[in-house]
PDB file of N, CA, C and O in Angstrom, chain B, residues numbered from 101:
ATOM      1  N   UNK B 101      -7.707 -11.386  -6.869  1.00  0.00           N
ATOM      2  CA  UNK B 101      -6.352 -10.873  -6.820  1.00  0.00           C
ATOM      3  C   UNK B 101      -6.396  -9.347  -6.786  1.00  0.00           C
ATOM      4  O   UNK B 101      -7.115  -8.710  -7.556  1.00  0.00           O
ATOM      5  N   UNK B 102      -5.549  -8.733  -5.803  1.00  0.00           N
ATOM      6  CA  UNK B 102      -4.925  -7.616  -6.304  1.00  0.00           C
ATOM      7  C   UNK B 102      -4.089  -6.825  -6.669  1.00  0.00           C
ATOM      8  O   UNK B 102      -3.315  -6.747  -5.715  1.00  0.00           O
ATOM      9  N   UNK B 103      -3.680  -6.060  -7.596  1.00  0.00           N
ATOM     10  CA  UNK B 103      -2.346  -5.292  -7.496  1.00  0.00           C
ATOM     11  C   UNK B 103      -2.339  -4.396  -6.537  1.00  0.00           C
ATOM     12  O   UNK B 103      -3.165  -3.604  -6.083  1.00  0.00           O
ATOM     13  N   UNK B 104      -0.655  -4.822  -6.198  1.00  0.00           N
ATOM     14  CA  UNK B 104      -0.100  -3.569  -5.478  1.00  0.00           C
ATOM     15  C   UNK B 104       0.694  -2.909  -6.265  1.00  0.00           C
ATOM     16  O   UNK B 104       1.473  -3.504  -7.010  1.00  0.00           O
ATOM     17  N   UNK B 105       0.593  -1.256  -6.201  1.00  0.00           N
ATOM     18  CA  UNK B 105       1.924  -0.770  -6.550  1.00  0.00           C
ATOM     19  C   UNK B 105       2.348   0.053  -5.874  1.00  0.00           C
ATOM     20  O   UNK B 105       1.605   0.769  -5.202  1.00  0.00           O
ATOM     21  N   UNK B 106       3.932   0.192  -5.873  1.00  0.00           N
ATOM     22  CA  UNK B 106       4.972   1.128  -5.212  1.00  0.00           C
ATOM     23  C   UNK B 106       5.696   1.562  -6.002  1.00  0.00           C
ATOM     24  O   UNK B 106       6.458   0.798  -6.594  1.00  0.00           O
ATOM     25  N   UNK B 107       5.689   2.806  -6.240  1.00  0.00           N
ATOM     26  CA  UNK B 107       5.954   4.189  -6.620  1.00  0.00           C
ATOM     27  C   UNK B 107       7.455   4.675  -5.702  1.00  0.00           C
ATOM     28  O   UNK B 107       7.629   4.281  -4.549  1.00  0.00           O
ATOM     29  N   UNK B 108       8.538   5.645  -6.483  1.00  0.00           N
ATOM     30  CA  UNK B 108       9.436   6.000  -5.786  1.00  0.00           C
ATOM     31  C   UNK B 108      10.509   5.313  -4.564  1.00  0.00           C
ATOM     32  O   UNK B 108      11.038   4.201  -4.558  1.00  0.00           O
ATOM     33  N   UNK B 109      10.556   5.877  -4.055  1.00  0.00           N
ATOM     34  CA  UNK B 109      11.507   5.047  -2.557  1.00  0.00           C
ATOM     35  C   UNK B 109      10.609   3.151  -2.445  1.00  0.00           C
ATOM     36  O   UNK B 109      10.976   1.979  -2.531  1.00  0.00           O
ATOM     37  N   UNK B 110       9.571   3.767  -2.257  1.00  0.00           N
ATOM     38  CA  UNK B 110       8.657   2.185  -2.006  1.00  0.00           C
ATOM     39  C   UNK B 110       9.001   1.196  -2.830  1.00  0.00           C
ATOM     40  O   UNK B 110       9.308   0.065  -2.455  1.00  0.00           O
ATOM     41  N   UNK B 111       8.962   1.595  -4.024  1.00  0.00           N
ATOM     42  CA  UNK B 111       9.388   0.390  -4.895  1.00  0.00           C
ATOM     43  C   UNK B 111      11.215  -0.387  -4.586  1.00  0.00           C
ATOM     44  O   UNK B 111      11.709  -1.513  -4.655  1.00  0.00           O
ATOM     45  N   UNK B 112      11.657   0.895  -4.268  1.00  0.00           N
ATOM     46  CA  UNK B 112      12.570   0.078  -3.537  1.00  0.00           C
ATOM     47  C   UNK B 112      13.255  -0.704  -2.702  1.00  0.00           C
ATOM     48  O   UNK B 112      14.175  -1.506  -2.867  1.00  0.00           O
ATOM     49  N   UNK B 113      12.447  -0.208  -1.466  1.00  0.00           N
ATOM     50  CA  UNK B 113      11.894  -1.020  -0.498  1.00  0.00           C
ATOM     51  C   UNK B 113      11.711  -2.435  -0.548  1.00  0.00           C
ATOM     52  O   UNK B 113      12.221  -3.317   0.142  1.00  0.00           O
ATOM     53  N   UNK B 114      10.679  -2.510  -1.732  1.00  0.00           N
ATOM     54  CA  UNK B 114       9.645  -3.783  -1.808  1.00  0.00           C
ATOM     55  C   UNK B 114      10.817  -4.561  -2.914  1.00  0.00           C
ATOM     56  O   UNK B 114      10.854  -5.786  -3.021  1.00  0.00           O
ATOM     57  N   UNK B 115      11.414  -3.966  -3.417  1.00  0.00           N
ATOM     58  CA  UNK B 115      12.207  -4.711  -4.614  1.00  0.00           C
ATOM     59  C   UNK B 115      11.408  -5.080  -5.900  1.00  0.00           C
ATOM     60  O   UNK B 115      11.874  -5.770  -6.807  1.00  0.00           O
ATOM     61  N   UNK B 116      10.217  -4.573  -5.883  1.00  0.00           N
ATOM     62  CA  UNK B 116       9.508  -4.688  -7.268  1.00  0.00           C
ATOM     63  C   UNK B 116       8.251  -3.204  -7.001  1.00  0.00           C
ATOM     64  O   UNK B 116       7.801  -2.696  -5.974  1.00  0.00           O
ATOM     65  N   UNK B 117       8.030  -2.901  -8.542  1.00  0.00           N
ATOM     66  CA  UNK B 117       6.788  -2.318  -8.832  1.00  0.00           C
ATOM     67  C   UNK B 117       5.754  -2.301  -8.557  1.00  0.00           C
ATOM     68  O   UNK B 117       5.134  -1.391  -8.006  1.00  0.00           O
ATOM     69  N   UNK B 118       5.305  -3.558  -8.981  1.00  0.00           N
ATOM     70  CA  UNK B 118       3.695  -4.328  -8.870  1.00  0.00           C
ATOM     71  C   UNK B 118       4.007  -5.731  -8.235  1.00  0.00           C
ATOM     72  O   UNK B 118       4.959  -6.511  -8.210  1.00  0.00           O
ATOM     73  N   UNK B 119       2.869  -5.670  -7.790  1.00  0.00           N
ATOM     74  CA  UNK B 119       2.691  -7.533  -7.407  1.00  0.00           C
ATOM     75  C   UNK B 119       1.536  -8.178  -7.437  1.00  0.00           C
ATOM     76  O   UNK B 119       0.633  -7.446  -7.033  1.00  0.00           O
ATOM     77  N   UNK B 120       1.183  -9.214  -7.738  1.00  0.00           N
ATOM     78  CA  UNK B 120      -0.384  -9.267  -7.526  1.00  0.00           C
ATOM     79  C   UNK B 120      -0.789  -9.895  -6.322  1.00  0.00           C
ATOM     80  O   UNK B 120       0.044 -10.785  -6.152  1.00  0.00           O
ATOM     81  N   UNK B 121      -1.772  -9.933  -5.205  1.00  0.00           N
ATOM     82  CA  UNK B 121      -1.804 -10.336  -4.160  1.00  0.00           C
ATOM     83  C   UNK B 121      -3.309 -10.888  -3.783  1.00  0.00           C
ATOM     84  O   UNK B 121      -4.319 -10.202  -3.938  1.00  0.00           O
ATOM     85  N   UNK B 122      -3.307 -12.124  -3.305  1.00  0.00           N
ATOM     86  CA  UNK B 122      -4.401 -12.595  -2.854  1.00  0.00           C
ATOM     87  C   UNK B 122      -4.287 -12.417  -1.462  1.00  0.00           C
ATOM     88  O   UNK B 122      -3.681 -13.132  -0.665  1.00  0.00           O
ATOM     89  N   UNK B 123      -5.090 -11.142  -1.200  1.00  0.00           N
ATOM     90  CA  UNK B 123      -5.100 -10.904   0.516  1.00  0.00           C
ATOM     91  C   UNK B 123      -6.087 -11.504   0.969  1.00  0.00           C
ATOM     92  O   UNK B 123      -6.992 -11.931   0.251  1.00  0.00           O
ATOM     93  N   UNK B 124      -6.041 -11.641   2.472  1.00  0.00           N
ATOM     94  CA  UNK B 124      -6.325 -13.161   3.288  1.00  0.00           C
ATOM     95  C   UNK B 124      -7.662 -11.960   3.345  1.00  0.00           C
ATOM     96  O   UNK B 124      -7.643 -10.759   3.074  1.00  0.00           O
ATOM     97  N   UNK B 125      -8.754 -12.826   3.801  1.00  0.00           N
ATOM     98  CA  UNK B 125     -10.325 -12.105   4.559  1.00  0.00           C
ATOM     99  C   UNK B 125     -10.052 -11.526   5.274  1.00  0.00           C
ATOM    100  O   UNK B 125     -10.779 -10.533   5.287  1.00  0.00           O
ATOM    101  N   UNK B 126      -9.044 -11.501   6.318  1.00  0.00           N
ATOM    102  CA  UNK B 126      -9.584 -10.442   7.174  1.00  0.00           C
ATOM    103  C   UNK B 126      -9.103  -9.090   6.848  1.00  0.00           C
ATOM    104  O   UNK B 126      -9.344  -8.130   7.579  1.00  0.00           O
ATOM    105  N   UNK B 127      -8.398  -9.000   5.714  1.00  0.00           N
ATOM    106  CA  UNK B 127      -8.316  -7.854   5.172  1.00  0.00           C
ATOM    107  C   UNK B 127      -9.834  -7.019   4.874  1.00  0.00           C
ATOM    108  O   UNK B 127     -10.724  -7.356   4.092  1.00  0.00           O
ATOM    109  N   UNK B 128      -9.786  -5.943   5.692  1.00  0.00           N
ATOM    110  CA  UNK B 128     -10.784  -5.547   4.746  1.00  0.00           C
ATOM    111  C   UNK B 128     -10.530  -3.655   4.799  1.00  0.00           C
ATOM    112  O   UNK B 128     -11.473  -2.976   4.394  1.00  0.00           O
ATOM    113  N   UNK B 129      -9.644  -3.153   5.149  1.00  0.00           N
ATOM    114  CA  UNK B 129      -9.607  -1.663   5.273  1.00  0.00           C
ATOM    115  C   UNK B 129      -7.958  -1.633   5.159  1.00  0.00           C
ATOM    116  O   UNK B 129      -7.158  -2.525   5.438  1.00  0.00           O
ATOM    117  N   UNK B 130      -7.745  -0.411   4.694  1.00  0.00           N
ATOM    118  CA  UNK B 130      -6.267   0.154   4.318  1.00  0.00           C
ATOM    119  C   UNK B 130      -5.408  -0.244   5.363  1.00  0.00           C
ATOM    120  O   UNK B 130      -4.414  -0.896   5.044  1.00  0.00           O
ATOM    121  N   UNK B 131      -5.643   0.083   6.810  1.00  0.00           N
ATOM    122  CA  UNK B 131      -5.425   0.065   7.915  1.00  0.00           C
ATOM    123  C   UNK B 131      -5.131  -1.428   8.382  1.00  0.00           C
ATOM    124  O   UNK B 131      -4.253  -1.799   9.160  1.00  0.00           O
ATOM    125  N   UNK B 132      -5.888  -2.036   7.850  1.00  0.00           N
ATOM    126  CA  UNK B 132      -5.253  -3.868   7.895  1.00  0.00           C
ATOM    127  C   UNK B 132      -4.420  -4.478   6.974  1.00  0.00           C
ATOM    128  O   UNK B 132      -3.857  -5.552   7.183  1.00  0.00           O
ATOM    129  N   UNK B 133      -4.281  -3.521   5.485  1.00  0.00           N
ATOM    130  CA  UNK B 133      -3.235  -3.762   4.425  1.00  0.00           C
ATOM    131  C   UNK B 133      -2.173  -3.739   5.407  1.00  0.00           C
ATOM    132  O   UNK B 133      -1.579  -4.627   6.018  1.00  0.00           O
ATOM    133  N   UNK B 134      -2.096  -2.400   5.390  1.00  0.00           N
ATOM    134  CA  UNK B 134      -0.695  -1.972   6.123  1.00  0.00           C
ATOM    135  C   UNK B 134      -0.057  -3.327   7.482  1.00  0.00           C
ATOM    136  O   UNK B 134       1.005  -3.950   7.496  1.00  0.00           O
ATOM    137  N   UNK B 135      -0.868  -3.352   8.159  1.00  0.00           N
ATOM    138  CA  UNK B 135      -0.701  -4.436   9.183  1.00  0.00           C
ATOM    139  C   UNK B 135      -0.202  -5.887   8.689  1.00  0.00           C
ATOM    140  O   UNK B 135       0.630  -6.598   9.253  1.00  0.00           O
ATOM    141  N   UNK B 136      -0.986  -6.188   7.370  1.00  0.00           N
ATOM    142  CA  UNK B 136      -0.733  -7.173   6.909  1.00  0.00           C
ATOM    143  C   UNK B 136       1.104  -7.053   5.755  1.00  0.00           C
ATOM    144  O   UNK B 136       1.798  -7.973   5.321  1.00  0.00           O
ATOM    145  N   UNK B 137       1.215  -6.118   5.683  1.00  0.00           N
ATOM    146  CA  UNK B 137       2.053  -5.547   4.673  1.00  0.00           C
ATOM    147  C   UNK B 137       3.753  -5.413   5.694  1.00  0.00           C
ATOM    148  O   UNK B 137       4.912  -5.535   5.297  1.00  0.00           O
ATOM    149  N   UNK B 138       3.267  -5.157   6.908  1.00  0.00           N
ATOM    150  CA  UNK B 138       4.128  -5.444   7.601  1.00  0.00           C
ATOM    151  C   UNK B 138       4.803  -6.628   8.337  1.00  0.00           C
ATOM    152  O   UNK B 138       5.993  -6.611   8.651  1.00  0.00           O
ATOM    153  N   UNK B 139       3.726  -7.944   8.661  1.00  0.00           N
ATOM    154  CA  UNK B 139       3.804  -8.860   8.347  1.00  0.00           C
ATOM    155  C   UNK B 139       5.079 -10.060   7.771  1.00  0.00           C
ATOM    156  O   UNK B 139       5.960 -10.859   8.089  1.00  0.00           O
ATOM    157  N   UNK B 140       4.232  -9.331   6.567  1.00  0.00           N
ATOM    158  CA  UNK B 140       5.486 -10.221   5.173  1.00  0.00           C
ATOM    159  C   UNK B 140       6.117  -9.571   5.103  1.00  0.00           C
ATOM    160  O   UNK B 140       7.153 -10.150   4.777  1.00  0.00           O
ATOM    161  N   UNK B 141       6.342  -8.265   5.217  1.00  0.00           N
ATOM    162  CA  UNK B 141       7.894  -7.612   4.876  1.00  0.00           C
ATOM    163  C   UNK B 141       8.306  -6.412   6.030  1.00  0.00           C
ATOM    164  O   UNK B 141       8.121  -5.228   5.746  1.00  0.00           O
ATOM    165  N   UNK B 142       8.762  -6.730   7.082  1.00  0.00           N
ATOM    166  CA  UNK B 142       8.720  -5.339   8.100  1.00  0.00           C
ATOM    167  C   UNK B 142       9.373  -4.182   7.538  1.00  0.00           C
ATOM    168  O   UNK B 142       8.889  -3.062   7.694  1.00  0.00           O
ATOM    169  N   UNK B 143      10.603  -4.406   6.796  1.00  0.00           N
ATOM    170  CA  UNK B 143      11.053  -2.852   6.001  1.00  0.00           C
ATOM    171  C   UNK B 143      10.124  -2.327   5.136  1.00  0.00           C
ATOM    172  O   UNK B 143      10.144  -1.103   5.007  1.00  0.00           O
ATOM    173  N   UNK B 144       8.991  -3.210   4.261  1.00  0.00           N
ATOM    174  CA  UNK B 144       8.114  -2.475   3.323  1.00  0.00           C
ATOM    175  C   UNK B 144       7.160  -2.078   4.433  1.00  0.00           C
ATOM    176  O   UNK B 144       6.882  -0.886   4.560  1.00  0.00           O
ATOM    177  N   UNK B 145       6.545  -3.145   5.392  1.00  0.00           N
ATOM    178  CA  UNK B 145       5.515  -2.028   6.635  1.00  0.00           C
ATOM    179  C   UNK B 145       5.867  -1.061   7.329  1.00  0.00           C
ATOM    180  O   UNK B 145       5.054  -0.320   7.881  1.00  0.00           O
ATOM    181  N   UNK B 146       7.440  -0.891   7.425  1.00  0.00           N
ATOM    182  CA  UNK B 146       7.790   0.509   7.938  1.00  0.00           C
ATOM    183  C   UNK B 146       7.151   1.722   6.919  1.00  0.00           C
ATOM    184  O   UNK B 146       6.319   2.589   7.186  1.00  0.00           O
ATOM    185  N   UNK B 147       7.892   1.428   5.610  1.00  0.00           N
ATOM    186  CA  UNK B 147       8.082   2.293   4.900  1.00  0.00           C
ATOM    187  C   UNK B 147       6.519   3.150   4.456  1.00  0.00           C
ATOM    188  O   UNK B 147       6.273   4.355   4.419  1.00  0.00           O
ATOM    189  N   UNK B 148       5.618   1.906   4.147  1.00  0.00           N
ATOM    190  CA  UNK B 148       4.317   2.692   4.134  1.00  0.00           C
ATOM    191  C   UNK B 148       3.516   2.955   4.976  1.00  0.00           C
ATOM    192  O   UNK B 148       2.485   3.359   4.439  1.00  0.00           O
ATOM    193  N   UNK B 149       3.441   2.935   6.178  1.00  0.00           N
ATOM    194  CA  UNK B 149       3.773   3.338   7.565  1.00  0.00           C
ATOM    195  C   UNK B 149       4.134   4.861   7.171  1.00  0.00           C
ATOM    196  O   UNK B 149       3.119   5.548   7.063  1.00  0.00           O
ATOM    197  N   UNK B 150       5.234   5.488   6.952  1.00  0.00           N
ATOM    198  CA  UNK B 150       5.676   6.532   6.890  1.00  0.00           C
ATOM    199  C   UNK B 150       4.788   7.617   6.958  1.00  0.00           C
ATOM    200  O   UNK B 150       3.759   7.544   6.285  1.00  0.00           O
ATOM    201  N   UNK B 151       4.934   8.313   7.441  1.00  0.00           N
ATOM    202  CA  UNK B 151       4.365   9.784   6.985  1.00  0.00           C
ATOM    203  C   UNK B 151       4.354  10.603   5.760  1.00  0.00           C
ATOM    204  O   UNK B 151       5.403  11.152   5.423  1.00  0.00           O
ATOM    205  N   UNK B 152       3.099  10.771   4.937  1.00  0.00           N
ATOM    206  CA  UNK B 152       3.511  11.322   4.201  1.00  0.00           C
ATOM    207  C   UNK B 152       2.928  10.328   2.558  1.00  0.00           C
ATOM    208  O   UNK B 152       2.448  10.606   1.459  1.00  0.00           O
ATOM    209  N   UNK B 153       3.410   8.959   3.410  1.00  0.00           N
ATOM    210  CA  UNK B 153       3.072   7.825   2.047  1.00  0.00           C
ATOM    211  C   UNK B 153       1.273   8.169   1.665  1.00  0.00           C
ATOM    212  O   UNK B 153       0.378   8.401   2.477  1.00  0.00           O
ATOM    213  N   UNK B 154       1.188   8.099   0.237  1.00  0.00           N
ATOM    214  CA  UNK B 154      -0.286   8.428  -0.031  1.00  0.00           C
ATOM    215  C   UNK B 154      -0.836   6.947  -0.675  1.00  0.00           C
ATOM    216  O   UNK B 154       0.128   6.190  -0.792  1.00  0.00           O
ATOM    217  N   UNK B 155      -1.582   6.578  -0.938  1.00  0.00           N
ATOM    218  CA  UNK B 155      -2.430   5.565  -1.235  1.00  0.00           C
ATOM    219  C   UNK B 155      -3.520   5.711  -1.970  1.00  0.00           C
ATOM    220  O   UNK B 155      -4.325   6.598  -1.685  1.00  0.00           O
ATOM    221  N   UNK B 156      -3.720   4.857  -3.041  1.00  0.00           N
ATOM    222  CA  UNK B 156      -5.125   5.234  -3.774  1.00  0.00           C
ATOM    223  C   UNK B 156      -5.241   3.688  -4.155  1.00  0.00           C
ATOM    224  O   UNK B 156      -4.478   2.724  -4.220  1.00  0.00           O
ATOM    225  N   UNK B 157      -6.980   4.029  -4.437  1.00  0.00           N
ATOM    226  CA  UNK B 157      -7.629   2.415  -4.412  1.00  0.00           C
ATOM    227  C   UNK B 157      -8.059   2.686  -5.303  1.00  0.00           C
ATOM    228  O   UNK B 157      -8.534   3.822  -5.339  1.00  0.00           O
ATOM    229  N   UNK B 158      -8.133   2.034  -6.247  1.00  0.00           N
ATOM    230  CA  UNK B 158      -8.719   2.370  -7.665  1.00  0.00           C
ATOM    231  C   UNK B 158      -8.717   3.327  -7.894  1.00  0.00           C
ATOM    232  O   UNK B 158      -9.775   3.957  -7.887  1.00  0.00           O
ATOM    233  N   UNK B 159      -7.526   3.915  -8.211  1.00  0.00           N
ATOM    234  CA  UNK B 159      -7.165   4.852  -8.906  1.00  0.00           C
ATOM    235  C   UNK B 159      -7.584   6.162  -8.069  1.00  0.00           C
ATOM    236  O   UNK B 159      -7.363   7.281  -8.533  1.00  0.00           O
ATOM    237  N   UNK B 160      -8.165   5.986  -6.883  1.00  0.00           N
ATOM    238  CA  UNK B 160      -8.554   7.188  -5.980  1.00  0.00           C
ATOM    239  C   UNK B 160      -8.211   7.397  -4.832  1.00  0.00           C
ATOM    240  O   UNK B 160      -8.665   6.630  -3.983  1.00  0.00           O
ATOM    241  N   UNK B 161      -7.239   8.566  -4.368  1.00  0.00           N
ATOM    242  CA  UNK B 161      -6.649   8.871  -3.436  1.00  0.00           C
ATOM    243  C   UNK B 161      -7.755   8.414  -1.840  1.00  0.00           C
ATOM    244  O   UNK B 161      -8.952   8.688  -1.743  1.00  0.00           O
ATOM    245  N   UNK B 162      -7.049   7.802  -0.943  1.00  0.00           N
ATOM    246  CA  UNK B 162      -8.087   7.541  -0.074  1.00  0.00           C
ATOM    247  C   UNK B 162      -7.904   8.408   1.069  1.00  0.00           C
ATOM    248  O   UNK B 162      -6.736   8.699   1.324  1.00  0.00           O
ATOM    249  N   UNK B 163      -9.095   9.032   2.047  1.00  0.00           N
ATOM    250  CA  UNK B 163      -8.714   9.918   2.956  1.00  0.00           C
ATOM    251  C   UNK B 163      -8.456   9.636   3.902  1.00  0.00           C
ATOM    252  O   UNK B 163      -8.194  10.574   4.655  1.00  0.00           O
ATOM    253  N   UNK B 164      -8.360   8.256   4.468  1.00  0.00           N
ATOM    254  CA  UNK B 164      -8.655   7.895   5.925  1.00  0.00           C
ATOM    255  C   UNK B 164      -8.049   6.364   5.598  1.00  0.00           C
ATOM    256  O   UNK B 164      -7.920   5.949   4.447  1.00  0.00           O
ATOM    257  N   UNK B 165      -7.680   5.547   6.863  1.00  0.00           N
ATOM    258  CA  UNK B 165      -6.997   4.570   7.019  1.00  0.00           C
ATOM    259  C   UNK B 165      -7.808   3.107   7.252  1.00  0.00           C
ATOM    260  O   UNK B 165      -7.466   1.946   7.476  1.00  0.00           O
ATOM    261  N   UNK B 166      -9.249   3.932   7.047  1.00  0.00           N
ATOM    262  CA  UNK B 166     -10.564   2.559   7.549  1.00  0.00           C
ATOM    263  C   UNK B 166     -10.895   2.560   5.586  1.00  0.00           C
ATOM    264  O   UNK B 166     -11.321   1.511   5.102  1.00  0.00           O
ATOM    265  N   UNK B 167     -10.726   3.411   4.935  1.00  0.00           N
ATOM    266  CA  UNK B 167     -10.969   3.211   3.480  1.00  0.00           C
ATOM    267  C   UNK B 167     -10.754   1.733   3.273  1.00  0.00           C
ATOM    268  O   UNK B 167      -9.823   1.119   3.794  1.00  0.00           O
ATOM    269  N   UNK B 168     -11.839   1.087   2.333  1.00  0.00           N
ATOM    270  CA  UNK B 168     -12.216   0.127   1.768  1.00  0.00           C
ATOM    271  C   UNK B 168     -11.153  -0.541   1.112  1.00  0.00           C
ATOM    272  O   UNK B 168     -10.814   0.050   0.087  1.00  0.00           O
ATOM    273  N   UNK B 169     -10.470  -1.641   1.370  1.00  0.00           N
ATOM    274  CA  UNK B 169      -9.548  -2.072   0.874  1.00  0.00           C
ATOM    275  C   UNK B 169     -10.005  -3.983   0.139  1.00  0.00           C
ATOM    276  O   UNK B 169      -9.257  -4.522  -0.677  1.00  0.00           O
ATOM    277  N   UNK B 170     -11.274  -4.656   0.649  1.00  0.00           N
ATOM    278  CA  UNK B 170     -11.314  -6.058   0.525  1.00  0.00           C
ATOM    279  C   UNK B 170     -11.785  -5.644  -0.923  1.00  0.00           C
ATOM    280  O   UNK B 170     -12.900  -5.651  -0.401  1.00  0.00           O
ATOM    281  N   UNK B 171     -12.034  -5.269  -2.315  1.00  0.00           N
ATOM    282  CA  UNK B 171     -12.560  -5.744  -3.407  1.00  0.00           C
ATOM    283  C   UNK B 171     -12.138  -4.854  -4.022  1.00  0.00           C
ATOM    284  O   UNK B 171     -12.860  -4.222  -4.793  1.00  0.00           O
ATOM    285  N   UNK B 172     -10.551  -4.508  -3.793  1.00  0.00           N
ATOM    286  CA  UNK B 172      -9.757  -3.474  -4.855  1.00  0.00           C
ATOM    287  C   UNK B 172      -9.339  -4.668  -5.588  1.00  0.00           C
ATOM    288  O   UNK B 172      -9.110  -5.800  -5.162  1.00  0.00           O
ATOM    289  N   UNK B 173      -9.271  -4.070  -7.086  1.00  0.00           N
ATOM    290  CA  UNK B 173      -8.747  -4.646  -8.319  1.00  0.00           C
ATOM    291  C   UNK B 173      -6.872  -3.822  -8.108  1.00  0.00           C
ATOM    292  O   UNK B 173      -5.981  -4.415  -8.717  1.00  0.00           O
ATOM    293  N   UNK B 174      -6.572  -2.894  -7.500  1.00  0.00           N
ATOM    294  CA  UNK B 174      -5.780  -1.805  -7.763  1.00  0.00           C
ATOM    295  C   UNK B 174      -5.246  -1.373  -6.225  1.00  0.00           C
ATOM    296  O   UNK B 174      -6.148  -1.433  -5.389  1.00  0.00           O
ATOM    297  N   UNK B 175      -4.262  -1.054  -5.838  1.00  0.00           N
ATOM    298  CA  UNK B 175      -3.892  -0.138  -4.800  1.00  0.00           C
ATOM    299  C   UNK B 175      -2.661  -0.065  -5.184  1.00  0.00           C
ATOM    300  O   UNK B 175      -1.968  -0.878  -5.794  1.00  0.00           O
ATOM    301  N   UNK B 176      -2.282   1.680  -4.507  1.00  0.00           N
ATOM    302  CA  UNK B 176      -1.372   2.181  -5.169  1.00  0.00           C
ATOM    303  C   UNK B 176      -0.540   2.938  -3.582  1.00  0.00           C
ATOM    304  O   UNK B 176      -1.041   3.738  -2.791  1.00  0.00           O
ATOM    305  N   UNK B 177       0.842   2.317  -3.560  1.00  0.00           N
ATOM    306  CA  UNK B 177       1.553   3.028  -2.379  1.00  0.00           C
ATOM    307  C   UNK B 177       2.444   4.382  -2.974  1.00  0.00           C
ATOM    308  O   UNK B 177       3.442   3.951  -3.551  1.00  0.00           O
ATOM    309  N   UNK B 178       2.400   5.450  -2.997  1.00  0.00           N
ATOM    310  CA  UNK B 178       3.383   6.449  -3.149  1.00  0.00           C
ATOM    311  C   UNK B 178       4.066   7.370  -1.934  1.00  0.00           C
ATOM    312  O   UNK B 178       3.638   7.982  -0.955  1.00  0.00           O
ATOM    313  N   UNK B 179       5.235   7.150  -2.485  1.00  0.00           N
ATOM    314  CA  UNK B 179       6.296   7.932  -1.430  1.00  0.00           C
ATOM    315  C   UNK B 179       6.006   9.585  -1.836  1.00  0.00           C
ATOM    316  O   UNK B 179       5.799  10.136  -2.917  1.00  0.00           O
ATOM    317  N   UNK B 180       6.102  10.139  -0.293  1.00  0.00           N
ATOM    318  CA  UNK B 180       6.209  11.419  -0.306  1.00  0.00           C
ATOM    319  C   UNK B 180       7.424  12.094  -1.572  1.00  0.00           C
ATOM    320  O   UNK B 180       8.440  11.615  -2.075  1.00  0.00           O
ATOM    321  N   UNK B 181       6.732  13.362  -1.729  1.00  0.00           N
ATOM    322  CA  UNK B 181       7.771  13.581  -2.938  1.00  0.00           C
ATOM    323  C   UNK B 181       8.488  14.370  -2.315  1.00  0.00           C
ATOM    324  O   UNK B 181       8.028  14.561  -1.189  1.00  0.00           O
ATOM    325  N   UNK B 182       9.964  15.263  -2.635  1.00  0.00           N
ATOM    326  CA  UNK B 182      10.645  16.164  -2.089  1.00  0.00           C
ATOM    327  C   UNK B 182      11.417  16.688  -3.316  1.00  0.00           C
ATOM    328  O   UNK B 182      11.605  16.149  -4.407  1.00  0.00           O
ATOM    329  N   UNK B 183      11.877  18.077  -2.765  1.00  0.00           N
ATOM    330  CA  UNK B 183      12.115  18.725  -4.031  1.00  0.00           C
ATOM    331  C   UNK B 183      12.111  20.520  -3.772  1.00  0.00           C
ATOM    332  O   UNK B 183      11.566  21.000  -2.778  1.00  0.00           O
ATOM    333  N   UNK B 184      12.741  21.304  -4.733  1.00  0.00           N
ATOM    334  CA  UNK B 184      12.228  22.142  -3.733  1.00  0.00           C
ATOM    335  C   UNK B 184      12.689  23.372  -5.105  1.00  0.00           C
ATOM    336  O   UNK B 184      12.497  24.577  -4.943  1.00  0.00           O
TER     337      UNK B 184
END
């Protein structure tokens, strides 16, 4: 299993915080979350989609969209912040 979480706007989106998720095998990179994330929910795959949305996998910001996603305990969606 893994958690997801959504942070800010996202969580609203998704209509919850956390979730826990048994993603299918062919998950295996951020870049296929997202694909898969759009999937089951096209307003939540827009949203982290977005520009700007940051992501961390165990607890660590990831730099790139091929980052390791099949044997997270943890992933984390956050909305861009604004503010000024």
């Amino acid at each position: 299993m893994t958690r997801l979480l959504f942070f800010g706007r996202l969580r609203d989106v998704a209509g919850y915080a956390e979730r826990e998720f048994v993603l299918p095998s062919e998950i295996e990179t951020i870049a296929d979350l997202r694909v898969y994330l759009a999937a089951y929910d096209p307003h939540l795959g827009e949203a982290v989609a977005a520009r700007g949305v940051r992501i961390a996998v165990d607890q660590a910001f990831c730099a790139s969209e091929g980052a390791p996603a099949r044997d997270a305990r943890e992933i984390a969606f956050m909305s861009p912040l604004s503010g000024g």
